[in-house]
DORORO-650443 format. One line per field, with one value per residue (C-alpha): residue number from 1; x, y negated, z negated. Coordinates in steps of 0.001 Angstrom, whole numbers. Example, Ala and Ser with C-alpha at 12.3 -4.5 7.8 and 13.67 -1.06 7.14 Angstrom:
<rs>
nr: c(1,2);
px: c(12300,13670);
py: c(4500,1060);
pz: c(-7800,-7140);
</rs>
This chain:
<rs>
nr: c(1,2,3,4,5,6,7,8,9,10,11,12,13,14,15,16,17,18,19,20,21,22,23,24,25,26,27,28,29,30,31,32,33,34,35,36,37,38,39,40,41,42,43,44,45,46,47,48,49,50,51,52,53,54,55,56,57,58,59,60,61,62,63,64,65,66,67,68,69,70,71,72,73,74,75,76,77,78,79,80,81,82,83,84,85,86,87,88,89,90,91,92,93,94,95,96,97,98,99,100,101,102,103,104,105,106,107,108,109,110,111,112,113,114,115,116,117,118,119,120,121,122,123,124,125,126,127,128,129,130,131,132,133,134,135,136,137,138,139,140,141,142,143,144,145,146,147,148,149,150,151,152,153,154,155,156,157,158,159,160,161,162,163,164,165,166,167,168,169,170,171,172,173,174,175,176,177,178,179,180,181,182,183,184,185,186,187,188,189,190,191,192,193,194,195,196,197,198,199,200,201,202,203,204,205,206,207,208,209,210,211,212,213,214,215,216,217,218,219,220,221,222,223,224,225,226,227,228,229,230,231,232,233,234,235,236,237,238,239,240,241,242,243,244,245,246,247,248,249,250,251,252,253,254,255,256,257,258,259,260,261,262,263,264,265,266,267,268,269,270,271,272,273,274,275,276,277,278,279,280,281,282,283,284,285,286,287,288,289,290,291,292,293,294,295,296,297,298,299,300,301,302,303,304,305,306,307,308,309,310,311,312,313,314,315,316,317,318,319,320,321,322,323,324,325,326,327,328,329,330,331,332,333,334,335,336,337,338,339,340,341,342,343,344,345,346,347,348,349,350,351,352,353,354,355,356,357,358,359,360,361,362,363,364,365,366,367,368,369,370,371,372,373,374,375,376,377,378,379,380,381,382,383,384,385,386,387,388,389,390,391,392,393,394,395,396,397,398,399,400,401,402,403,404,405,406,407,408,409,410,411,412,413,414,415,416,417,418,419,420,421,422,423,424,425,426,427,428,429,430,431,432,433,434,435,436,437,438,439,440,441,442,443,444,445,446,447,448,449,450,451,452,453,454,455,456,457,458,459,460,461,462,463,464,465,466,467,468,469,470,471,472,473,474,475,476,477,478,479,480,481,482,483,484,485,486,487,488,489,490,491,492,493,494,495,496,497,498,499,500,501,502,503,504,505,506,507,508,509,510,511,512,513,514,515,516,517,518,519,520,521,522,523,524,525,526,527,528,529,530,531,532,533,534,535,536,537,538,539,540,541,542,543,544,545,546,547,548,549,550,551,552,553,554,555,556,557,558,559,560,561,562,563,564,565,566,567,568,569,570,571,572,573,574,575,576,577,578,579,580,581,582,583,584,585,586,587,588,589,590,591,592,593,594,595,596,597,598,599,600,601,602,603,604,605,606,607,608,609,610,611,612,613);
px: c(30614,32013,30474,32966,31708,33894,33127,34862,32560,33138,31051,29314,30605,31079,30628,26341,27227,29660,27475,23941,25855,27328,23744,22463,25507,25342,23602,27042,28842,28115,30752,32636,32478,34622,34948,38204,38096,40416,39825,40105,42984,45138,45081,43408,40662,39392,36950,35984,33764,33056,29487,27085,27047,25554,27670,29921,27995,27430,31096,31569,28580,30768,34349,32482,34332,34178,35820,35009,36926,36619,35923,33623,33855,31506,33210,32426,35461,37991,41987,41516,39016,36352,38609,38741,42616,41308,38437,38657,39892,43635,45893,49901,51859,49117,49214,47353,43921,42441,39223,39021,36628,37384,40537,44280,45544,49420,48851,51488,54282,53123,53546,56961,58051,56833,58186,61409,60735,60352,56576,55002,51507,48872,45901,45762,44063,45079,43629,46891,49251,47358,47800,51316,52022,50890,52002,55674,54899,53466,56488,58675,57094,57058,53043,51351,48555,47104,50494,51001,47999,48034,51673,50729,47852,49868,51200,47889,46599,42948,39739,39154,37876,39475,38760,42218,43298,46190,46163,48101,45750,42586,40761,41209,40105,41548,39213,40044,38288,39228,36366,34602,31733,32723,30424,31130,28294,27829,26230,26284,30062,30517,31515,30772,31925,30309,29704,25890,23527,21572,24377,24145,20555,19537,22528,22281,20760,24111,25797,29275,29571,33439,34516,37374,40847,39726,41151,39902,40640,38077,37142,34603,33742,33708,36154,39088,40951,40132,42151,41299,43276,45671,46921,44730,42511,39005,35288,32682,28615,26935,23398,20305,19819,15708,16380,13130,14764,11232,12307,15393,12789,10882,7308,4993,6849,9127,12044,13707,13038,9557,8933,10630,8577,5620,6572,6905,3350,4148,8237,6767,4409,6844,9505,6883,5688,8536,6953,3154,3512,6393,5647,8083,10274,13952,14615,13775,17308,18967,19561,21429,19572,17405,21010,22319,19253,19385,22647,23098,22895,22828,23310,25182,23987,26574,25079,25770,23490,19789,20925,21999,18538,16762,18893,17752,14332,14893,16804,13186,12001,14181,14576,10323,9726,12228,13742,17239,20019,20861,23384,23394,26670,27807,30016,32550,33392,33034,36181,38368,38152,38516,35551,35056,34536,31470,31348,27458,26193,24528,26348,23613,24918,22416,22818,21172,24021,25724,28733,29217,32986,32712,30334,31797,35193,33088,32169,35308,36838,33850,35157,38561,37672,36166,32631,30995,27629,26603,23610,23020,19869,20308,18564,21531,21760,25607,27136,29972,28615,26055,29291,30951,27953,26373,22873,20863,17434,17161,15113,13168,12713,13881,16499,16843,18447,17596,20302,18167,17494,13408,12110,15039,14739,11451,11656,14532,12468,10102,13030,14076,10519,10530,13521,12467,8641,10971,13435,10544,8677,11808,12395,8641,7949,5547,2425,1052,-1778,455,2578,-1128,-1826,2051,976,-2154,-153,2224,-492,-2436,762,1028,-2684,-1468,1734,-871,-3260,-106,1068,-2506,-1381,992,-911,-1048,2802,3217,1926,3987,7532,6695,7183,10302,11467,12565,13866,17459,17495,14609,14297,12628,11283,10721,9676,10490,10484,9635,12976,14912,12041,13162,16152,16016,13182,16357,18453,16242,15764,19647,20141,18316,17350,20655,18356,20240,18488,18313,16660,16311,14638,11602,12473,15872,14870,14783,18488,19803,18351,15110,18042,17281,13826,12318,10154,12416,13033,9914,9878,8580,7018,6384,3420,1524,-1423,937,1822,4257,1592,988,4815,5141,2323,4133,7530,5356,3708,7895,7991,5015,5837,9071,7047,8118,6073,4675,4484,2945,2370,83,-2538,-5967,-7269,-5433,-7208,-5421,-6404,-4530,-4220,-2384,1159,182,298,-1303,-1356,-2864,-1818,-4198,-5741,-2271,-985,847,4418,4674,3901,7469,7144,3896,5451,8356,6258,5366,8837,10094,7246,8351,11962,11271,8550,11122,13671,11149,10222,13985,14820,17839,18547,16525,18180,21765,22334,25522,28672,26551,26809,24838,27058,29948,32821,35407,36198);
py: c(57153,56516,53605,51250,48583,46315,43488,40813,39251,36587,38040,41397,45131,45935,49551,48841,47616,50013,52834,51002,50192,53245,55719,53266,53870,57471,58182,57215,60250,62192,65153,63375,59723,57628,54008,52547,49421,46808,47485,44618,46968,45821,48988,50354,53795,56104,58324,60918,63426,66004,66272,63170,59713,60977,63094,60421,58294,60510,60832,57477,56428,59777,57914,54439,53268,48941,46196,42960,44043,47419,49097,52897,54914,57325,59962,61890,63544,63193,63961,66386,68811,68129,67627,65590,64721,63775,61752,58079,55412,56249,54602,54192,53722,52971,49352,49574,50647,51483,52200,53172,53722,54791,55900,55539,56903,56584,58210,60930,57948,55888,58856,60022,56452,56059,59324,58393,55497,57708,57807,61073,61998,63952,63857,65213,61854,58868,56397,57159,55799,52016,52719,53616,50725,47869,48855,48770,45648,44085,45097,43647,40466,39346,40788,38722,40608,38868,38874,42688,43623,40937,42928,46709,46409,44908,48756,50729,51612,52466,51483,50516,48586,48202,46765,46844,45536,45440,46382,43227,40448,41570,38378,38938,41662,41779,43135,43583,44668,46276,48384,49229,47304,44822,42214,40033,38788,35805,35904,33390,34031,37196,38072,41430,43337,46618,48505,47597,44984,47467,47874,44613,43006,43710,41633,38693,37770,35901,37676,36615,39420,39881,40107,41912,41309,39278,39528,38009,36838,37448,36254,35887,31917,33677,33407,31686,32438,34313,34542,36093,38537,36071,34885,31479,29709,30780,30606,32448,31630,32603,33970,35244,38370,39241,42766,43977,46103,48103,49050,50920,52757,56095,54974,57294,59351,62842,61851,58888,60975,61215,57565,56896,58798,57341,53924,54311,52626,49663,49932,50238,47008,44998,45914,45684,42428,40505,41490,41118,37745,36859,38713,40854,38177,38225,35742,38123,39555,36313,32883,33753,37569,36023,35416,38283,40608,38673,39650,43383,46201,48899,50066,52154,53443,54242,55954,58702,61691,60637,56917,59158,60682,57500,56454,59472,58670,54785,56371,57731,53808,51967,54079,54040,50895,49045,50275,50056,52852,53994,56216,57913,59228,59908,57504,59778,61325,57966,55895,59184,59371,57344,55162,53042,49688,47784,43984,43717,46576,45811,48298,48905,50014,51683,52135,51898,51085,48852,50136,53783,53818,55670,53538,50649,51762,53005,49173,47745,49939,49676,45674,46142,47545,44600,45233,41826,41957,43754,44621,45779,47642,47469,47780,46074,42326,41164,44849,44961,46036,42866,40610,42159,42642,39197,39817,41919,42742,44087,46687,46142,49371,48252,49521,53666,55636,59323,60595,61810,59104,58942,55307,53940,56550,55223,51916,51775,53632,50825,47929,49855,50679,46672,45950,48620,46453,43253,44411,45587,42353,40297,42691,42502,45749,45470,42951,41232,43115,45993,44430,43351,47164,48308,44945,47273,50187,49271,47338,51018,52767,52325,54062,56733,57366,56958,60013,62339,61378,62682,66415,66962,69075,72030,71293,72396,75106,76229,75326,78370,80524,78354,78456,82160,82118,81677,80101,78273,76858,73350,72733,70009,68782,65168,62358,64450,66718,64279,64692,68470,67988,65231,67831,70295,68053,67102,70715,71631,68706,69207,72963,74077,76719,77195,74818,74142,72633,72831,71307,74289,74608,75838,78974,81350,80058,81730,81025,83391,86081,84615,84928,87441,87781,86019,83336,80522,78422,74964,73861,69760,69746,66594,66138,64760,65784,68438,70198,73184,73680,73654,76453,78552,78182,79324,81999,83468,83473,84619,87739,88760,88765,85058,82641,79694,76454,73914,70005,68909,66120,66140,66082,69262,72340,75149,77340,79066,82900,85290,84133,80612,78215,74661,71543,68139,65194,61987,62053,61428,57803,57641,56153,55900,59692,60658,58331,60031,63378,62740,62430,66484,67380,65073,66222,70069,69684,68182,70734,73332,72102,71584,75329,76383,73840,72184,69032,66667,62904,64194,67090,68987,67832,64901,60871,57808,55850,57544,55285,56987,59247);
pz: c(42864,39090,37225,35113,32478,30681,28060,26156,23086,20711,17797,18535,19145,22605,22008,22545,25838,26922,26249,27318,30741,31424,30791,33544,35740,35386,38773,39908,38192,35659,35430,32562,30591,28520,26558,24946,22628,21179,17340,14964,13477,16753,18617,21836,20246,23483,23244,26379,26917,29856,30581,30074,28746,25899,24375,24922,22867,19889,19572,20052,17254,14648,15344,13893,16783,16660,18784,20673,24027,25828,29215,29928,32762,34082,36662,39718,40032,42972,41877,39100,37667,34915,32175,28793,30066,33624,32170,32396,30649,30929,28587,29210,26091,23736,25459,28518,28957,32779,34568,38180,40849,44348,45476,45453,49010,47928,44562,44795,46169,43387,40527,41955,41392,38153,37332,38760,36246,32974,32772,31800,33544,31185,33804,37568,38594,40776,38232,35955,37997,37887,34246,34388,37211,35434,32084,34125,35273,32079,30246,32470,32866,29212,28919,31371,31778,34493,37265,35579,37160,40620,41113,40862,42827,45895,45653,46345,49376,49262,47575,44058,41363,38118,34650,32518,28987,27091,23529,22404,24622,22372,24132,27573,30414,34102,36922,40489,42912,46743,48748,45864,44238,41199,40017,36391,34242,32168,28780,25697,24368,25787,29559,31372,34452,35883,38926,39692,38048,36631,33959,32478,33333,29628,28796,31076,34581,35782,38305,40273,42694,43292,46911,48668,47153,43901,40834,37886,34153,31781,28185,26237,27823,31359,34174,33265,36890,39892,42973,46503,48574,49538,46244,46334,43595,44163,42624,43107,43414,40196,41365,39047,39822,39971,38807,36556,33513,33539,37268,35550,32826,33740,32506,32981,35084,33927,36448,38487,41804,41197,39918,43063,45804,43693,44328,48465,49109,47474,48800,52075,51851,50295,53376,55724,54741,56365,59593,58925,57402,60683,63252,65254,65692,66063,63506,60613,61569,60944,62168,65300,65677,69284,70761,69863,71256,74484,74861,73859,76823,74017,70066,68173,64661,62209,58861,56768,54732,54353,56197,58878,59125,59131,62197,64116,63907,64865,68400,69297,68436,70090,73433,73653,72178,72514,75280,74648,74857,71492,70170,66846,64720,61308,60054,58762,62305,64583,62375,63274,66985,69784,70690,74184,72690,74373,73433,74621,72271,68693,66285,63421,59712,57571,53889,50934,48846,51297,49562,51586,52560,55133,57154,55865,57270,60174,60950,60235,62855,65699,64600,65435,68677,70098,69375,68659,67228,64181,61934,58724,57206,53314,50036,47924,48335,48266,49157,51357,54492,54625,53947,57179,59134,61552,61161,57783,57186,53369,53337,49847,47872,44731,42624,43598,40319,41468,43826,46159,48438,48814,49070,50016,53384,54620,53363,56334,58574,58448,58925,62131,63373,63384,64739,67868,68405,68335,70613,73063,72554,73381,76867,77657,77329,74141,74690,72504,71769,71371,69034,67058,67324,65691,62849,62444,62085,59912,57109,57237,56686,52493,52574,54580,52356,49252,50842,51217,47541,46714,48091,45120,43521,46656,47487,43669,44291,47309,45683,43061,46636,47126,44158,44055,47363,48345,52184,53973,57882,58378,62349,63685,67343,68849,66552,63673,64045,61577,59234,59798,58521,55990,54146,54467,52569,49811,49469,49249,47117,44139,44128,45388,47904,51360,53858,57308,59808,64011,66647,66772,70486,69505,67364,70149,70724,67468,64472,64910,63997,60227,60040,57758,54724,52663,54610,54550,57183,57010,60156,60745,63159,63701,66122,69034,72318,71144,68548,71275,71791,67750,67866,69946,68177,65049,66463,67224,63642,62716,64517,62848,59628,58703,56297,57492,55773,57839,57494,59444,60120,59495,62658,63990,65445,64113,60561,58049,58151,55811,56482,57460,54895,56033,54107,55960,55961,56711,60369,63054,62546,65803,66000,62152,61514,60894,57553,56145,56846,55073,51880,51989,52029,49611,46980,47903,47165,43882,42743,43706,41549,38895,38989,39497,36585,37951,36920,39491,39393,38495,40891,40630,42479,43735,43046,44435,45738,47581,47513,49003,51628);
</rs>
């Protein structure tokens, strides 16, 4: 969450940049925005805006603002309310300029002893007091901007990264970076930093990706120093990123969200490719992934939101398939409690970002314990929680802008359905000619995804029921019960409509009391052993006068009546059903919000990428 951009150029206006990188960072925040820039005049000009990028922009493009250094900020707001005052960048007597993202844990420590120190706070934020801190520290050191900036942040406790300049040093930018995502990029006389890629690809394709503890100097030439966490000397690999800039652009398509369930066929082959072209073989996981799977008695699966989901769905996998023991929690509540450390189990991260503090703090702390082995599932190459983690498998999706996770979500369904056949190859409970018949499975699966994309038109036309409603119920059965409740989150996301979503074989435990004629209930019912089980849960709610919205597969023997709403899927794929069926429930979330007109890739109180707790 929040997106910063900085720039230092020899020759052009920075202002292009700043405002170009932060419209593509905006998925990160988007409740306020700002830019400040070293004018040729010798002073630091800030513009900020609540609401979006844009408006940013246009005040930006009225103030004629004009510089060769600056640094933008787009917020999702943590300390403070949705403010102009609260709205990044801070400045501290008209000399230093700050952007922040993450969090400052010893904020209120930090402002009592600037206070203490005569400094005045105008904003409710934490990100004032690196402002404050390093303008102390930059006074006092005779303006080294550089040390200023190495000192204060030895003070904060948390997660951040930071782009600050002084308004006297109109050549020269300081980043640092600590649990939050920082990369710099390397043009022709001009040098960036940003959040994500995807805020400077149209700029340049050379990326040094900042790790844990750096701080670097910046001009226009590139990096003229960099040291790590401890103080020493370091450099960094410059890589070239293959980011498409027509992957960041909408096409044909009315929304990010939509371009994005679109593009799951060809997400899906692209991930799954790594294990028709290999084979279910350990060694997609990483060099030493066939020790490390002889070895483990167990896994753990840390994730959070829609991640979370995804590693429900892989338990059913790996306990069938693969036969290992696998446990399941959310990130967020595993780091806070105390955890019986067991050195031969694999402790899986999943993420899209790679960046999620939570599970990344969530890992570290499994770490600390003793645990050994690790894996990461991730659609962001050179993110955090690959760095930390022994083995990866990418999942490859693409770039994901909408904040509704859709591709990203199956695309790690299909890394984990892989990682289940290996692990059940490697025990010797999957033959080979089962493992030929999963291969089969998973090169039919894009057509199968394509076939449900081809039912938009009939979902449509079921979220204008939705779409006046103010609560809904997803079941599920089995395997298909996180499908259940990832189609409840997609729902509560974007159309802000009350959602939830049970195991169907819990309704009669409680949440039949709900069920009435304004409450549609949306049933996932494929043609598998649980089907007659699902029919009977339905037939409960069919007679308290509930609605019935049923997926379902082709081949099932059941009709639509007057309350009974069915919609089929291709004929039952077997183990990879939950992925088709997540399609249906994607497409009826975002119809809904179409027909409720919310606003579908920037949902309220909602960011990508959440970087702090």
């Amino acid at each position: 969450m929040c997106g910063i951009v900085g720039a230092v150029r020899a020759n052009q206006n920075v202002v292009d940049f700043l405002t170009d990188g932060l419209k593509r960072l905006e998925y990160r925040g988007y409740d306020s925005s700002g830019i400040a820039v070293g004018t040729e005049q010798g002073v630091i000009e800030r513009v900020r805006r609540v609401g979006r990028v844009q408006l940013m922009e246009d005040a930006a493009k009225a103030a004629g603002l004009c510089g060769h250094i600056g640094i933008g900020h787009t917020r999702w707001a943590t300390h403070g309310g949705v403010t102009e005052p609260n709205a990044h960048p801070h400045i501290s007597g008209s000399l230093i300029a700050v952007v922040h993202n993450g969090i400052i844990e010893n904020f209120e420590e930090e402002r009592a002893r600037l206070q203490g120190l005569g400094y005045v706070f105008e904003s409710q934020t934490d990100t004032e007091v690196i402002a404050h801190s390093v303008h102390h520290e930059y006074t006092a050191n005779g303006h080294q901007l550089f040390a200023a900036v190495q000192t204060a942040c030895a003070r904060f406790h948390g997660a951040y990264a930071i782009a600050v300049m002084a308004q006297d040093k109109p050549a020269e930018l300081v980043v640092a970076r600590m649990g939050c995502p920082l990369l710099v990029a390397l043009g022709e006389g001009e040098t960036f930093a940003a959040s994500d890629v995807s805020a400077v690809v149209a700029f340049t394709r050379r990326i040094v990706y900042l790790q844990d503890g750096d701080i670097a100097e910046l001009g226009s030439e590139g990096i003229r120093r960099l040291v790590d966490r401890s103080g020493q000397e370091a450099k960094r690999e410059v890589r070239v990123s293959e980011l498409s800039l027509t992957s960041l652009e909408l096409g044909p398509y009315s929304h990010f969200m939509q371009k994005e369930i679109h593009e799951q066929p060809k997400a899906i082959a692209d991930t799954a490719e790594v294990f028709l072209g290999g084979g279910f073989e350990p060694e997609n996981f990483g060099a030493k992934a066939r020790e490390v799977f002889e070895h483990i008695r167990s896994i753990k699966i840390l994730a959070c939101g829609t991640s979370y989901y995804a590693a429900l769905t892989a338990k059913y996998w790996l306990e069938a398939i693969g036969r290992v023991p696998t446990d399941v929690e959310i990130a967020s509540e595993y780091r806070y409690r105390d955890v019986i450390a067991s050195p031969d189990q694999l402790v899986i991260t999943v993420s899209q970002s790679g960046e999620t503090l939570d599970t990344m703090e969530a890992l570290k702390y499994a770490q600390s314990l003793g645990q050994k082995h690790s894996l990461s599932v991730c659609n962001v190459m050179e993110s955090a929680l690959p760095r930390e983690s022994e083995l990866v498998l990418y999942t490859r999706a693409g770039v994901e802008i909408g904040v509704a996770s859709t591709k990203a979500f199956t695309t790690q369904l299909v890394v984990l359905f892989g990682l289940a056949v290996t692990l059940g190859k490697m025990r010797g409970h999957v033959s080979e000619q089962q493992a030929q018949s999963y291969m089969e499975e998973l090169r039919q699966l894009p057509g199968s995804i394509q076939h449900a994309l081809n039912l938009e038109p009939q979902i449509a036309a079921w979220a204008h029921k939705f779409a006046e409603k103010n609560s809904a119920l997803f079941l599920g059965r089995g395997i298909h019960y996180p499908v259940a409740l990832e189609g409840a989150l997609k729902l509560k996301e974007i159309t802000y409509i009350h959602a939830e979503a049970y195991p169907a074989g819990e309704l009669k435990h409680g949440p039949l009391a709900l069920v009435d004629a304004n409450m549609p209930v949306v049933v996932i019912a494929p043609n598998d052993s649980l089907l007659d089980k699902v029919k009977a849960n339905m037939q409960e709610v069919g007679a308290r006068g509930g609605e019935l919205f049923v997926f379902t597969d082709l081949d099932s023997n059941f009709q639509p009546s007057t309350n009974v709403h069915i919609i089929r899927t291709p004929r039952h794929v077997g183990v990879l059903s939950p992925i088709v069926h997540t399609i249906p429930v994607q497409l009826l979330a975002y119809h809904a919000a179409l027909v409720r007109g919310t606003d579908v890739d920037k949902p309220r109180n909602l960011a990508k990428s959440v970087t702090v707790e």
